[in-house]
N, C-alpha and C positions, 0 to 999 in steps of 0.2 A: 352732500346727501347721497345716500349708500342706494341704489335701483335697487327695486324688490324683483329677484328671478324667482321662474320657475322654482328653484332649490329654496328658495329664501322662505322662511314659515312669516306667514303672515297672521301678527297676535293683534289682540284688539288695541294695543297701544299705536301700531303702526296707523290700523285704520281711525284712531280718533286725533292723529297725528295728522293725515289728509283730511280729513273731517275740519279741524280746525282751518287748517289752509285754504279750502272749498271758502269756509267762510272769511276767512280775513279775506281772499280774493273776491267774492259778493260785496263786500262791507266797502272795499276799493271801489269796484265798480257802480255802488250803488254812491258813493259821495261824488263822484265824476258825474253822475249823472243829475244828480241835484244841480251839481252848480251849472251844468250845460242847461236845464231847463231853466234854472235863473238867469242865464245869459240871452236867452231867448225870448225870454219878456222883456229886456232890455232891447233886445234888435228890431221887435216888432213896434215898441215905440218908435224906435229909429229910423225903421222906415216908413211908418206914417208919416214922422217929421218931415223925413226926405224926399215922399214921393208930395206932399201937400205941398213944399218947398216949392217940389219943381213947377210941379203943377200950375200954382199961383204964379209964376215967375213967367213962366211961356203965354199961360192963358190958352191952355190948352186942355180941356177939362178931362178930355176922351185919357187922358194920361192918368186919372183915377183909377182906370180901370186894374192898373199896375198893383195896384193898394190889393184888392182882392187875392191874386197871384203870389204877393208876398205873404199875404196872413196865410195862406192853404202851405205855402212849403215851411213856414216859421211853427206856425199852428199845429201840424200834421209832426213834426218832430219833437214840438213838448206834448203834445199828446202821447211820443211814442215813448220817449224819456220818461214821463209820470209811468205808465204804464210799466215799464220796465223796472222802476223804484220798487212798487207795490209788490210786481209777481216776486221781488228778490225777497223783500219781505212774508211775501206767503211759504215763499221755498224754506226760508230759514225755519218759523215759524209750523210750517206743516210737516215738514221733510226732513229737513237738516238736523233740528232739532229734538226730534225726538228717536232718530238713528243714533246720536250722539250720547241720547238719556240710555237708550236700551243696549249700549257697551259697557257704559260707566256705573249703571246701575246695578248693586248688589242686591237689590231689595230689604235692603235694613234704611232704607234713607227715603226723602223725599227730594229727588235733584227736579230742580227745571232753570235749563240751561238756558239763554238768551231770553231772559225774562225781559230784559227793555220791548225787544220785540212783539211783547205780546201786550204787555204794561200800559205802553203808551197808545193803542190804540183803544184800550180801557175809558180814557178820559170819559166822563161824562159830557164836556165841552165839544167835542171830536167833531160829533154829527152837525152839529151848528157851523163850528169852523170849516169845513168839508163844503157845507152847504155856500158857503160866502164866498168859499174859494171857488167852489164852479160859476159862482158870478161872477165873481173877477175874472176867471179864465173866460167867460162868454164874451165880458167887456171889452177885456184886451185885444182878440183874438178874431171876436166875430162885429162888435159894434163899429168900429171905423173903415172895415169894408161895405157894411151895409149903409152907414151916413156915405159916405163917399157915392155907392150906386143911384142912392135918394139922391143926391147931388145933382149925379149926371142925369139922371132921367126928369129932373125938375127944370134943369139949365142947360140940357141937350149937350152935344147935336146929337140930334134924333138919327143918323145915319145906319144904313141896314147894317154894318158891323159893326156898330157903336151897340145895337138895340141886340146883336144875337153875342157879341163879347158880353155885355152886361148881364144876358140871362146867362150864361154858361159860368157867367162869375158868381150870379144869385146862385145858382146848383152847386158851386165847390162848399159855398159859405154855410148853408143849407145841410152838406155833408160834414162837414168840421164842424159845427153845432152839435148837432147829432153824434160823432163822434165824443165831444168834449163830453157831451151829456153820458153817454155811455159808459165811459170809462172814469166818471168820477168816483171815487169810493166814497159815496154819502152814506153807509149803512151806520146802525146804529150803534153804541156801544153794548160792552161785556161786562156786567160786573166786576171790578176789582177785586182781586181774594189776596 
């Protein structure tokens, strides 16, 4: 690939040439981050597995507290991962996409470029599905830290850094909630044209 100098005229085919690149590099990043966010629901099982394991095994209940801890750092990265999926999607979609229409366009034509982009979020099903997946994200993410606390605070030990670990752990969960909630795209759909 030839560098563009100073001397070097830059035609629109160069720039929908990087335009396209822009995007296949998004299109990379955005499938890497899917499956990292899948992987993630899979750890956070993992570790409730692991930590209820150990838990139950020592009889040491105050080891719950560990549960909380892990969903905020497991939690706090597929939130940041969904998040990151979407904005590439709005980029494409807002930005990308119609930078690339107003090169290519002669105006004798109707182009729209990265139609899946915009298509699939048309579903009339969307908002339903959106809606079910922030329960499942709430299930995953936030219910087995919060059963775990009920736990400890039901079957002790009541001890003063059992009782201020716990509330510090009620506040991560309480923030990660709140976060999940925020950042779910439940809006509604777009008519289909």
């Amino acid at each position: 690939m030839h560098a563009i100098t100073g001397t070097t005229a830059v035609t629109p085919e160069h720039v929908v040439k990087a335009l396209l690149s822009e995007y296949d590099a998004l299109k990379a990043e955005e499938r890497q981050r899917i499956g990292a966010r899948g992987q993630l629901l899979y750890a956070m099982l993992t570790a409730v597995a692991g930590i209820t394991t150990v838990t139950a095994t020592m009889g040491r209940l105050e080891l719950l507290l560990l549960l909380p801890l892990a969903t905020m750092v497991l939690g706090w990265a597929y939130v940041t991962n969904d998040h990151k999926i979407a904005a590439i999607g709005r980029y494409v979609r807002g930005r990308l996409g119609p930078r690339l229409v107003g090169l290519v366009d002669d105006g004798s034509s109707d182009i729209d470029v990265f139609k899946w982009e915009k298509y699939h979020r048309e579903d009339p099903l969307r908002p339903s599905r959106k809606r079910l997946q922030l329960a499942v994200d709430l299930a995953a993410f936030c219910a087995p830290p919060l059963s775990a606390l009920t736990l400890l605070w039901l079957l002790g030990p009541h001890t003063p850094m059992v009782l201020i670990g716990s509330a510090a752990a009620l506040a991560t969960i309480l923030i990660l909630a709140t976060q999940i909630i925020r950042y779910a795209d439940v809006a509604g759909h777009v008519q289909r044209t």
